[in-house]
N, CA, C and O atoms as a CHARMM CRD file, in Angstrom:
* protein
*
  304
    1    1 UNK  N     29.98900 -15.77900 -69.26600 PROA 1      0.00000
    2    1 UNK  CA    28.67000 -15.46500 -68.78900 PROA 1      0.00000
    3    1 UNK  C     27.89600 -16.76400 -68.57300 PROA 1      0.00000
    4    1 UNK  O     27.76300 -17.50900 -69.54400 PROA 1      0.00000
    5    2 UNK  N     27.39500 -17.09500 -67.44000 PROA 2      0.00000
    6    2 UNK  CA    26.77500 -18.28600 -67.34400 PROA 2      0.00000
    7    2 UNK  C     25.14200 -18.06500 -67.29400 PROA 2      0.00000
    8    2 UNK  O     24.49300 -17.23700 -66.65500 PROA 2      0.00000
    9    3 UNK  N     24.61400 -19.32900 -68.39500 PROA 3      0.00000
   10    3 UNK  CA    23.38600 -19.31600 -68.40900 PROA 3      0.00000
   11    3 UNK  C     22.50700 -19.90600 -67.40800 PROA 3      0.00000
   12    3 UNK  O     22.97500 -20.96100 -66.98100 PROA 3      0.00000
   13    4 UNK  N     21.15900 -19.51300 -66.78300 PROA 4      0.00000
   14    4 UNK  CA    20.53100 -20.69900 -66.06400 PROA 4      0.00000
   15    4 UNK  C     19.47500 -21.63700 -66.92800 PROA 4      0.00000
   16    4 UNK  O     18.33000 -21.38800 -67.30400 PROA 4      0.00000
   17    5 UNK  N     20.39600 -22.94300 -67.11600 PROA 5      0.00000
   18    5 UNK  CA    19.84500 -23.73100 -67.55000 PROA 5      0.00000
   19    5 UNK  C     19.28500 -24.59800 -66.67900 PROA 5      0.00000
   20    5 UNK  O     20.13600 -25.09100 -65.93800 PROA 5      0.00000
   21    6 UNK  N     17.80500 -25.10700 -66.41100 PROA 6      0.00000
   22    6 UNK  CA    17.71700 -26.35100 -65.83300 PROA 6      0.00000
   23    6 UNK  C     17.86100 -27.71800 -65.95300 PROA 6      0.00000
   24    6 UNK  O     17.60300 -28.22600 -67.04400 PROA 6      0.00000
   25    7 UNK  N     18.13600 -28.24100 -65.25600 PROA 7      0.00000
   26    7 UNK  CA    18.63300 -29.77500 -65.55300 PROA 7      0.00000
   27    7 UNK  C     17.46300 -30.24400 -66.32200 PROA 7      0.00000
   28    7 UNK  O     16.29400 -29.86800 -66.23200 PROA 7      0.00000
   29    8 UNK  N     18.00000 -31.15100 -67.11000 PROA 8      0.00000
   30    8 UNK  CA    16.91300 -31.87500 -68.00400 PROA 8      0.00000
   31    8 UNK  C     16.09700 -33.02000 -67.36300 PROA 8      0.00000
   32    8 UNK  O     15.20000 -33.52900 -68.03500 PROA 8      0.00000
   33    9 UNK  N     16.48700 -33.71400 -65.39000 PROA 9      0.00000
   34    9 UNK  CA    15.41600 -33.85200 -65.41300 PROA 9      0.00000
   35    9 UNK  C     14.24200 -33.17300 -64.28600 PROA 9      0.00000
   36    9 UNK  O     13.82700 -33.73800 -63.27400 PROA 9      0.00000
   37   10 UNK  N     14.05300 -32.50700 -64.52700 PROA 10     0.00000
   38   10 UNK  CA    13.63400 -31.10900 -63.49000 PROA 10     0.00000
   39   10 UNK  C     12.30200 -31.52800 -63.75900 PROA 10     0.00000
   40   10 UNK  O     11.91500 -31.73500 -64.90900 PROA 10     0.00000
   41   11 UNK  N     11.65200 -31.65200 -62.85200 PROA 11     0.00000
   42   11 UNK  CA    10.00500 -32.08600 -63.16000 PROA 11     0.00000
   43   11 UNK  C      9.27900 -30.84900 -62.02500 PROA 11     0.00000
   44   11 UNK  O      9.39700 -30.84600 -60.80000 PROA 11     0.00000
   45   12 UNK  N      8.36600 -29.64900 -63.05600 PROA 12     0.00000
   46   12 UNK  CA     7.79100 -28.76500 -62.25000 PROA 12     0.00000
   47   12 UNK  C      6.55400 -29.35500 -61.01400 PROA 12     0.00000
   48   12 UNK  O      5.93500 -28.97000 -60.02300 PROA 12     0.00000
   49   13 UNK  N      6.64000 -29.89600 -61.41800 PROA 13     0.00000
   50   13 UNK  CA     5.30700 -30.55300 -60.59900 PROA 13     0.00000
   51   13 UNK  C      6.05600 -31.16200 -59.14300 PROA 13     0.00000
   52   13 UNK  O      5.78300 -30.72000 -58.02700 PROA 13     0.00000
   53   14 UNK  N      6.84100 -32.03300 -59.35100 PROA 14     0.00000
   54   14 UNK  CA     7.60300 -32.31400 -58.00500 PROA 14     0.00000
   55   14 UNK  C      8.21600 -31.33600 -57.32900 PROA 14     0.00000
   56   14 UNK  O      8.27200 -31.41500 -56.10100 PROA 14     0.00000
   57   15 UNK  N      8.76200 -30.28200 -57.99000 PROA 15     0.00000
   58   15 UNK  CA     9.25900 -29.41800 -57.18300 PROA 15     0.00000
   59   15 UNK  C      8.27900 -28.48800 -56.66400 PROA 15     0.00000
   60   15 UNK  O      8.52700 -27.75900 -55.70300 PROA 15     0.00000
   61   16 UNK  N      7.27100 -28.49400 -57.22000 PROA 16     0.00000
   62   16 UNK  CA     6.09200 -27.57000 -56.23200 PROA 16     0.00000
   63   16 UNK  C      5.44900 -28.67400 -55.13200 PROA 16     0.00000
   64   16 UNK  O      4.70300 -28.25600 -54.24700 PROA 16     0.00000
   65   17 UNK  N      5.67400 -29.66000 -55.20400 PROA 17     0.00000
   66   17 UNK  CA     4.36900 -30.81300 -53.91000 PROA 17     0.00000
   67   17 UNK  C      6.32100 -30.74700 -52.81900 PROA 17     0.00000
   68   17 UNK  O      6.34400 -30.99000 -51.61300 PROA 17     0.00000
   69   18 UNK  N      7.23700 -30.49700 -53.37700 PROA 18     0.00000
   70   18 UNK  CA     8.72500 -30.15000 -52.52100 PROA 18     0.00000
   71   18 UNK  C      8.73000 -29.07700 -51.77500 PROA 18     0.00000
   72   18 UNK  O      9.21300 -29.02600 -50.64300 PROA 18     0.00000
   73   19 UNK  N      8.16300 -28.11100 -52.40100 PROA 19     0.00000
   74   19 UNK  CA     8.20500 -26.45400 -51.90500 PROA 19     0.00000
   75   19 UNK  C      6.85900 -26.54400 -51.07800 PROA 19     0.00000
   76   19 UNK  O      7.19900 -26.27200 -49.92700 PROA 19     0.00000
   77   20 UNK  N      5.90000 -26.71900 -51.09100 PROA 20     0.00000
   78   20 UNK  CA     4.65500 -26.93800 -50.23800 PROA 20     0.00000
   79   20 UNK  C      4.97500 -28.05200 -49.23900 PROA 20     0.00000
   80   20 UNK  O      4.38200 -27.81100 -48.18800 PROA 20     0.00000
   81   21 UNK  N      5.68900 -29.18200 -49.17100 PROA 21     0.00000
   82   21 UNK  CA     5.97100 -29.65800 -48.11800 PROA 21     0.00000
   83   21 UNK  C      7.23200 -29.23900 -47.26700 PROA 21     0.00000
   84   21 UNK  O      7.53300 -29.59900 -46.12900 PROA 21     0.00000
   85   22 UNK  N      7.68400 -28.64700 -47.85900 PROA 22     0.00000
   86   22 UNK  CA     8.45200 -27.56900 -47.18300 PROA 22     0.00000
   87   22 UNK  C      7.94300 -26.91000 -45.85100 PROA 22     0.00000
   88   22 UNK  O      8.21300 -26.89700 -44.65000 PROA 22     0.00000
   89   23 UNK  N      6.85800 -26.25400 -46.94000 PROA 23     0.00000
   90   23 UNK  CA     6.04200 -24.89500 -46.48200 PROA 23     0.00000
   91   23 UNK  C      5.30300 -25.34800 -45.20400 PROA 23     0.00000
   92   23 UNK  O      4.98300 -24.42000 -44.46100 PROA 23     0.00000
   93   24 UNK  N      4.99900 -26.48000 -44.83800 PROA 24     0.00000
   94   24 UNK  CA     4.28700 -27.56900 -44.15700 PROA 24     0.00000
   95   24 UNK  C      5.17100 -27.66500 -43.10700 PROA 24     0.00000
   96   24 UNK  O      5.01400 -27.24100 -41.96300 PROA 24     0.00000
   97   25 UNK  N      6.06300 -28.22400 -43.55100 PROA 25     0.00000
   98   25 UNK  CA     7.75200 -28.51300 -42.30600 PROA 25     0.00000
   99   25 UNK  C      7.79500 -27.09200 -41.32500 PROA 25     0.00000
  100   25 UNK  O      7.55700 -27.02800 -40.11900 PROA 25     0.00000
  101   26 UNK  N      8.18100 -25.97300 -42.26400 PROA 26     0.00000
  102   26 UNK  CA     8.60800 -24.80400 -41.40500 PROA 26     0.00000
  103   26 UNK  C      6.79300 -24.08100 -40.80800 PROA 26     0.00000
  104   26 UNK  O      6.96600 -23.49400 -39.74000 PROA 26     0.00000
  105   27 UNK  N      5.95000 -24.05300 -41.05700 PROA 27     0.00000
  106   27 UNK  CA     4.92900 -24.22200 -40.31000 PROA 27     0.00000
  107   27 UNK  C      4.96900 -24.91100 -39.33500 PROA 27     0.00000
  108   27 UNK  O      5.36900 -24.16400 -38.44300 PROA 27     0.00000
  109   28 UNK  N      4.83100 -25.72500 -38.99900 PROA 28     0.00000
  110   28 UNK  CA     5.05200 -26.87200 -38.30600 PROA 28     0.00000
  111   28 UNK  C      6.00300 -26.11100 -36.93500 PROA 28     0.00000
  112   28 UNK  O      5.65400 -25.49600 -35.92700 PROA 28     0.00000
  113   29 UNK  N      7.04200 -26.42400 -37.37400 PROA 29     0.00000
  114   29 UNK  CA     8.08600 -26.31800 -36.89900 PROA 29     0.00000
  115   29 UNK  C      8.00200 -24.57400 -36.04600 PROA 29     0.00000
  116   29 UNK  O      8.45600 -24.26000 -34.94600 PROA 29     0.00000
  117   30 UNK  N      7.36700 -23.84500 -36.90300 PROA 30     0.00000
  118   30 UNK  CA     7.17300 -22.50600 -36.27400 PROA 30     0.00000
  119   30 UNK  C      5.96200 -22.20500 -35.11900 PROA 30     0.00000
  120   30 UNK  O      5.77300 -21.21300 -34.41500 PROA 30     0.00000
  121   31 UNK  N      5.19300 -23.54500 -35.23400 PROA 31     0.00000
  122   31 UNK  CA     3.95400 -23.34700 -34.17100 PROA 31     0.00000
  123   31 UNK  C      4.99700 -23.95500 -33.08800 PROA 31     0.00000
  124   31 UNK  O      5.38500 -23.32100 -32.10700 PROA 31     0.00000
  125   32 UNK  N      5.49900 -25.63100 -33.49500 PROA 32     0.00000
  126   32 UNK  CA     5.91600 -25.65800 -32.35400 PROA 32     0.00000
  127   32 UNK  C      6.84500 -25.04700 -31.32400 PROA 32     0.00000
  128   32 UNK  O      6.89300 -25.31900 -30.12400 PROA 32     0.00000
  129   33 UNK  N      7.60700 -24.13100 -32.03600 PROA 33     0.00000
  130   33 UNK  CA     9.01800 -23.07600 -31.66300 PROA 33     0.00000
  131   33 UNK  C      8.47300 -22.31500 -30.59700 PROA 33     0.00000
  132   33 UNK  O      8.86300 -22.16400 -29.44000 PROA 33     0.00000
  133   34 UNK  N      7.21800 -21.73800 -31.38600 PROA 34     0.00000
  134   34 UNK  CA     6.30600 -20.20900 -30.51700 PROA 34     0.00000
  135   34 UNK  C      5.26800 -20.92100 -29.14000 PROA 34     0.00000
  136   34 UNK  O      4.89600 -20.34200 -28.12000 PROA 34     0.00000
  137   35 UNK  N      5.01200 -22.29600 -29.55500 PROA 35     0.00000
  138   35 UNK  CA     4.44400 -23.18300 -28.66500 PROA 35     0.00000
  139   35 UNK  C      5.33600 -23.43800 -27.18200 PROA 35     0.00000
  140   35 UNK  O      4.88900 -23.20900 -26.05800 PROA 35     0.00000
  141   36 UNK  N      6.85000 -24.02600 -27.53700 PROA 36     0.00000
  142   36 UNK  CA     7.36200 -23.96700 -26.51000 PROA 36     0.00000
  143   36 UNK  C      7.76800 -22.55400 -25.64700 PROA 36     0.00000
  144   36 UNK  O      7.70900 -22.35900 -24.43300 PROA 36     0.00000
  145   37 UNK  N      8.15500 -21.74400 -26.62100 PROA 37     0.00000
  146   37 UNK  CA     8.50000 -20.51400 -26.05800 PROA 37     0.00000
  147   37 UNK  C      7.31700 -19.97700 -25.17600 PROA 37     0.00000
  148   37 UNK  O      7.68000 -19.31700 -24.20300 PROA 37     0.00000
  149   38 UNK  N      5.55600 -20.19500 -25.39900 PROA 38     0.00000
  150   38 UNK  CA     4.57700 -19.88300 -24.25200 PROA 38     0.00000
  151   38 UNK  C      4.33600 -20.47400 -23.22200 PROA 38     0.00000
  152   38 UNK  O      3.78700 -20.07500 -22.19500 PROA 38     0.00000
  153   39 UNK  N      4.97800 -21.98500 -23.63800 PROA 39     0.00000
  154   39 UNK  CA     4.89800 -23.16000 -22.31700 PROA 39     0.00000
  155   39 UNK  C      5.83000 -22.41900 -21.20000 PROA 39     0.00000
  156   39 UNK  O      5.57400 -22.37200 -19.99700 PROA 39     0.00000
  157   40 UNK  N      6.96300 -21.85100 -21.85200 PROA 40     0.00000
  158   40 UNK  CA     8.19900 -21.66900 -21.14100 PROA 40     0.00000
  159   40 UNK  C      8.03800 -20.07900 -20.27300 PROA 40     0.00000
  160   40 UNK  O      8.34800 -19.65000 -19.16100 PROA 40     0.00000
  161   41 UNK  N      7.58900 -19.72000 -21.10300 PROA 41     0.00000
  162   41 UNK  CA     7.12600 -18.15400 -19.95700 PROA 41     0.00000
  163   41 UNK  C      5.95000 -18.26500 -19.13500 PROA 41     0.00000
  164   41 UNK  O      5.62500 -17.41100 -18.31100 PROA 41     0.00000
  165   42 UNK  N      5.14400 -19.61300 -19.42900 PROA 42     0.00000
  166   42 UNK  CA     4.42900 -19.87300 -18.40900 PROA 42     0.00000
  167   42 UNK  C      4.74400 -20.83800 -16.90500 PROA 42     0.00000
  168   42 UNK  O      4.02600 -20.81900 -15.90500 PROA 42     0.00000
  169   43 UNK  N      5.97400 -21.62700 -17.08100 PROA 43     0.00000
  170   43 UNK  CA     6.44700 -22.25300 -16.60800 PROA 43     0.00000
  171   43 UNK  C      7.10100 -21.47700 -15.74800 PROA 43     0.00000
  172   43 UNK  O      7.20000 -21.86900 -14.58500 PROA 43     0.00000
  173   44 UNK  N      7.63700 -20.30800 -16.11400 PROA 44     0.00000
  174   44 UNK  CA     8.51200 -19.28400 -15.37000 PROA 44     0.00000
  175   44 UNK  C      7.70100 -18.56200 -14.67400 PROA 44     0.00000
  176   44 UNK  O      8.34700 -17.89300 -13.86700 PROA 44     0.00000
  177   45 UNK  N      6.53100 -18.37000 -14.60100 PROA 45     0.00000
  178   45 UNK  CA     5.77800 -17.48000 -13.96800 PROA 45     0.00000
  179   45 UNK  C      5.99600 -16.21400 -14.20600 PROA 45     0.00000
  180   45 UNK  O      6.09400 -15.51800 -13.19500 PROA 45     0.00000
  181   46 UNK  N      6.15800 -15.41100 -15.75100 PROA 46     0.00000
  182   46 UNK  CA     5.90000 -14.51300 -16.70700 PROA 46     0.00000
  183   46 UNK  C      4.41400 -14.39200 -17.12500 PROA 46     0.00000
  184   46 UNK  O      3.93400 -13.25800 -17.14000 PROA 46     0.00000
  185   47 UNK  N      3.67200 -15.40300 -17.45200 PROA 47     0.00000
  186   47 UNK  CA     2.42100 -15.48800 -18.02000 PROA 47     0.00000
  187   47 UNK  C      1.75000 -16.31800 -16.89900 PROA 47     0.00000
  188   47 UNK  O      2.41200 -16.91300 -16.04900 PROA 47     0.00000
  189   48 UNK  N      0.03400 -16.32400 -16.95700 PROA 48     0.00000
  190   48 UNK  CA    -0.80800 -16.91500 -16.60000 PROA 48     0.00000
  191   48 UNK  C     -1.32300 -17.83700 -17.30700 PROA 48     0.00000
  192   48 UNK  O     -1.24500 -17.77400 -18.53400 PROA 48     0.00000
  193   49 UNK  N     -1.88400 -18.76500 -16.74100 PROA 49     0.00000
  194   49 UNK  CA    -2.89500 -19.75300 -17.22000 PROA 49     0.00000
  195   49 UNK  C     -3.68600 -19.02600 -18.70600 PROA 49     0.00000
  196   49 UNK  O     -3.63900 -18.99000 -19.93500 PROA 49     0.00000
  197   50 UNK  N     -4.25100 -18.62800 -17.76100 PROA 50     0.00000
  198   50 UNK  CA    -5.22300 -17.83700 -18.71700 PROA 50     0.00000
  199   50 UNK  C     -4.56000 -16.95300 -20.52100 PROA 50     0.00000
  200   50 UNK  O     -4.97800 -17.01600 -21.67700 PROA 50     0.00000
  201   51 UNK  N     -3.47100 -16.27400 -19.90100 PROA 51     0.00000
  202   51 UNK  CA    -2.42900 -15.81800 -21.08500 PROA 51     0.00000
  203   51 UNK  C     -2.03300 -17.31300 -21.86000 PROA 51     0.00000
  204   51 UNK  O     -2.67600 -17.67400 -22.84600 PROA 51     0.00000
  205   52 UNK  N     -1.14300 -17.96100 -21.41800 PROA 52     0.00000
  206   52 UNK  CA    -0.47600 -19.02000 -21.94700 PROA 52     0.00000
  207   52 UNK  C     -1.81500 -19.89000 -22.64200 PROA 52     0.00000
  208   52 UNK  O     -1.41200 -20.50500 -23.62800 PROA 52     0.00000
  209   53 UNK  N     -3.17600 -20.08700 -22.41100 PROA 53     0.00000
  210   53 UNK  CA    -4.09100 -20.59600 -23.52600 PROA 53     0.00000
  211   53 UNK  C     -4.64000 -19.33800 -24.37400 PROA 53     0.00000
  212   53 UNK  O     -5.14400 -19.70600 -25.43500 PROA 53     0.00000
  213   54 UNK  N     -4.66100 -18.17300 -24.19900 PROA 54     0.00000
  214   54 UNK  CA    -4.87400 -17.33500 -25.15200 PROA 54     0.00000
  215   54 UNK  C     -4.06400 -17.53300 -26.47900 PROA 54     0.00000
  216   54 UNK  O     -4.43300 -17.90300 -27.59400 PROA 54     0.00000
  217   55 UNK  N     -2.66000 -17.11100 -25.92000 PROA 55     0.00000
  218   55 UNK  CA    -1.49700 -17.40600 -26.79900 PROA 55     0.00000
  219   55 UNK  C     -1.66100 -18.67400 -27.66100 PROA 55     0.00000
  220   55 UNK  O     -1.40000 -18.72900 -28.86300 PROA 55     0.00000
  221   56 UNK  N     -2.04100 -19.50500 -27.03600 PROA 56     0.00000
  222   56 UNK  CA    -1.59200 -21.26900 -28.07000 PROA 56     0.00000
  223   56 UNK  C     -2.67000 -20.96100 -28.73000 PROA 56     0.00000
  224   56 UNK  O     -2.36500 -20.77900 -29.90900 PROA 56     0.00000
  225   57 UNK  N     -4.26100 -20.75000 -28.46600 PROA 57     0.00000
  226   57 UNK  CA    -5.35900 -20.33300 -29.23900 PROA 57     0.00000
  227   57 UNK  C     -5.18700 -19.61200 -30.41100 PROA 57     0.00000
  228   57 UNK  O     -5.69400 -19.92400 -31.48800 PROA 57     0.00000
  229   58 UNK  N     -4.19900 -18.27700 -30.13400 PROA 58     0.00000
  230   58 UNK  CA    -3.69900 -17.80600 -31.58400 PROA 58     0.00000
  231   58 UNK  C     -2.87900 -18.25500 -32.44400 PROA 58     0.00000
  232   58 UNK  O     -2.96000 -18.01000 -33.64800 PROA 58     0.00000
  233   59 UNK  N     -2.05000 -18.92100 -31.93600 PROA 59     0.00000
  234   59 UNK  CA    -1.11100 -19.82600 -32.56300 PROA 59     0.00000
  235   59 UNK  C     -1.71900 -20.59200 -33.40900 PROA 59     0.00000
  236   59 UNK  O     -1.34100 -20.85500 -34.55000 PROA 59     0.00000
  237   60 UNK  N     -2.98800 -21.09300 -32.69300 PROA 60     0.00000
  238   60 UNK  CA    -3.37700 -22.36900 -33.50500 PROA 60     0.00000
  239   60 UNK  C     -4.50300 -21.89600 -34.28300 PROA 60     0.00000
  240   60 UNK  O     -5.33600 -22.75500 -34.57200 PROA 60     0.00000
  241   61 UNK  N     -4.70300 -20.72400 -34.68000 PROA 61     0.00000
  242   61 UNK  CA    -5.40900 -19.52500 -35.48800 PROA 61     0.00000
  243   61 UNK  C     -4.54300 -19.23700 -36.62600 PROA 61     0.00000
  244   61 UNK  O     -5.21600 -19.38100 -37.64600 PROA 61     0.00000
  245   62 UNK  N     -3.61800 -18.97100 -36.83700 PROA 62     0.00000
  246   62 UNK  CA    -2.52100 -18.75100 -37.57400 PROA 62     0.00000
  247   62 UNK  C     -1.72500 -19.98800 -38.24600 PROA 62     0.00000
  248   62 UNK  O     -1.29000 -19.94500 -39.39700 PROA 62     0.00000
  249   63 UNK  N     -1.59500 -21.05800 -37.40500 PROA 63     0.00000
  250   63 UNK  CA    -0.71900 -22.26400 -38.22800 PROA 63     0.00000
  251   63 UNK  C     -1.49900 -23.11900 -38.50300 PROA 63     0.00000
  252   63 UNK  O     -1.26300 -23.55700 -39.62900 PROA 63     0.00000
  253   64 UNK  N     -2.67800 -23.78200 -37.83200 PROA 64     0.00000
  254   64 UNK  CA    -3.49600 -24.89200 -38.28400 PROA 64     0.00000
  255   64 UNK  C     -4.05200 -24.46400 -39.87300 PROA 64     0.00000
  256   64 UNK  O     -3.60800 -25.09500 -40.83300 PROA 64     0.00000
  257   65 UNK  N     -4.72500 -23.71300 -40.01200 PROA 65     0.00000
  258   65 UNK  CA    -5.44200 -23.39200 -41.43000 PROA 65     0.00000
  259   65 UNK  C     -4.32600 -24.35600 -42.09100 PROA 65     0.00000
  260   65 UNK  O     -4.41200 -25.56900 -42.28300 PROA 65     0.00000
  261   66 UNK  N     -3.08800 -23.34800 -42.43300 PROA 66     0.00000
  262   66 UNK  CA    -1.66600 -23.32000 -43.28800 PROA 66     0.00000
  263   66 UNK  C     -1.39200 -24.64100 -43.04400 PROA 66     0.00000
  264   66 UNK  O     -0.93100 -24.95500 -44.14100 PROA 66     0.00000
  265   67 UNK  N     -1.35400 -25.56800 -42.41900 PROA 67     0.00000
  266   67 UNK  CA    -1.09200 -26.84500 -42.62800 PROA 67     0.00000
  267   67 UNK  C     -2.08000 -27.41500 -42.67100 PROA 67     0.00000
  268   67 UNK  O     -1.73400 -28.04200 -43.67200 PROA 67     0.00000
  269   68 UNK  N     -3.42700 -27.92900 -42.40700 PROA 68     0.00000
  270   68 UNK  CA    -3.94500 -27.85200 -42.90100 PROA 68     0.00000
  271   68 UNK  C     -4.69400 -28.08000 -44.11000 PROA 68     0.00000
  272   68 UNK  O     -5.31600 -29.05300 -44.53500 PROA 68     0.00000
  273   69 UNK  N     -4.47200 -26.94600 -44.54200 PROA 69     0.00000
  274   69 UNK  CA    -5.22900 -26.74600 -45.98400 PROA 69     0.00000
  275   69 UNK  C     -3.64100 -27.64400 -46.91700 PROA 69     0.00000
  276   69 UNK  O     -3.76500 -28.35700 -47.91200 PROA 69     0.00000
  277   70 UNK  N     -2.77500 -27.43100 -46.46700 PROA 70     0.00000
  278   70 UNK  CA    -1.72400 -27.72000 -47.36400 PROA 70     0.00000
  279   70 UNK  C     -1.89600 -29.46600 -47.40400 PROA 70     0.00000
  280   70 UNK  O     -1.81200 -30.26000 -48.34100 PROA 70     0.00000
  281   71 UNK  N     -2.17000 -29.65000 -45.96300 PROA 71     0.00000
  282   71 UNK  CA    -2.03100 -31.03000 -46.09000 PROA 71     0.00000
  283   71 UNK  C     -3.25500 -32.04500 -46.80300 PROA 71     0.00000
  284   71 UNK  O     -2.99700 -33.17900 -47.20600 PROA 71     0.00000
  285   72 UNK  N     -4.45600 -31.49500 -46.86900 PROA 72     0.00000
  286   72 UNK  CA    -5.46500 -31.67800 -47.04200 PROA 72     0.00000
  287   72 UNK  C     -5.27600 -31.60000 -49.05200 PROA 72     0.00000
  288   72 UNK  O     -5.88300 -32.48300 -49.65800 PROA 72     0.00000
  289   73 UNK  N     -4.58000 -30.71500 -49.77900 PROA 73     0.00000
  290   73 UNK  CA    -4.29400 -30.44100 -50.50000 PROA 73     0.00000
  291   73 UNK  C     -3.63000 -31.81600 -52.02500 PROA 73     0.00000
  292   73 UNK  O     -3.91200 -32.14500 -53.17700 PROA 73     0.00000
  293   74 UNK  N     -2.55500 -32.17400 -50.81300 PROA 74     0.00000
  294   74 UNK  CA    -1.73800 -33.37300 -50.99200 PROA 74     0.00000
  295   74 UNK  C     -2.16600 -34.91300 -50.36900 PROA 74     0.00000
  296   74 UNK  O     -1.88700 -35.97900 -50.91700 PROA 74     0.00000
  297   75 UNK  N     -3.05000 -34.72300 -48.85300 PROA 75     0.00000
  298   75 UNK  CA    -3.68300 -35.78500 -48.50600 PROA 75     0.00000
  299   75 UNK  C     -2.39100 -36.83500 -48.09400 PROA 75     0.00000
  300   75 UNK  O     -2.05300 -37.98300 -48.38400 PROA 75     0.00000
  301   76 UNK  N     -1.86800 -35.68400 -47.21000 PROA 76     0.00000
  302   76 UNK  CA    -0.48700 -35.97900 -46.59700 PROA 76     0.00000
  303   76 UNK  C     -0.49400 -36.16500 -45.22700 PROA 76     0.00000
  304   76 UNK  O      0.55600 -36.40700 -44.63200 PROA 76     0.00000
C-alpha cells in the first residue's frame, strides 16, 4: 500500500506563486487561442468588423481581470 508522502523539500508557498503562474500562462494562452480564432473568421469573411471587435471586447472582459489581478498579486 503506498503512502502519499511529500518530499521533504516541498515548500507550500512556492508551489502556490507555481500554480498561479500557471494559472496566468494558460489564461494567457487561452485569450490568445480565442483571439486568433476571431482574427481568423474575420479574415475569412465569416464575421464583420463590427462582430470580430465585439468578440475581442469580451475576451478581454473575461481574461484581463484573471491576469491581471494575478499578476498584480505577485507584481509579475
Amino acid at each position: 500500500m503506498a503512502t502519499n508522502v511529500l518530499p521533504t523539500n516541498w515548500n507550500p508557498r512556492l508551489a502556490l506563486e507555481a500554480a498561479e503562474m500557471t494559472q496566468i500562462k494558460k489564461s494567457e494562452m487561452d485569450y490568445r487561442l480565442s483571439k486568433m480564432m476571431v482574427d481568423y473568421l474575420h479574415s475569412s469573411g465569416v464575421i464583420n468588423k463590427r462582430d470580430r471587435d465585439k468578440a475581442i471586447n469580451k475576451l478581454l472582459k473575461v481574461y484581463e481581470p484573471i491576469i491581471g489581478m494575478l499578476e498584480a498579486e505577485h507584481g509579475k
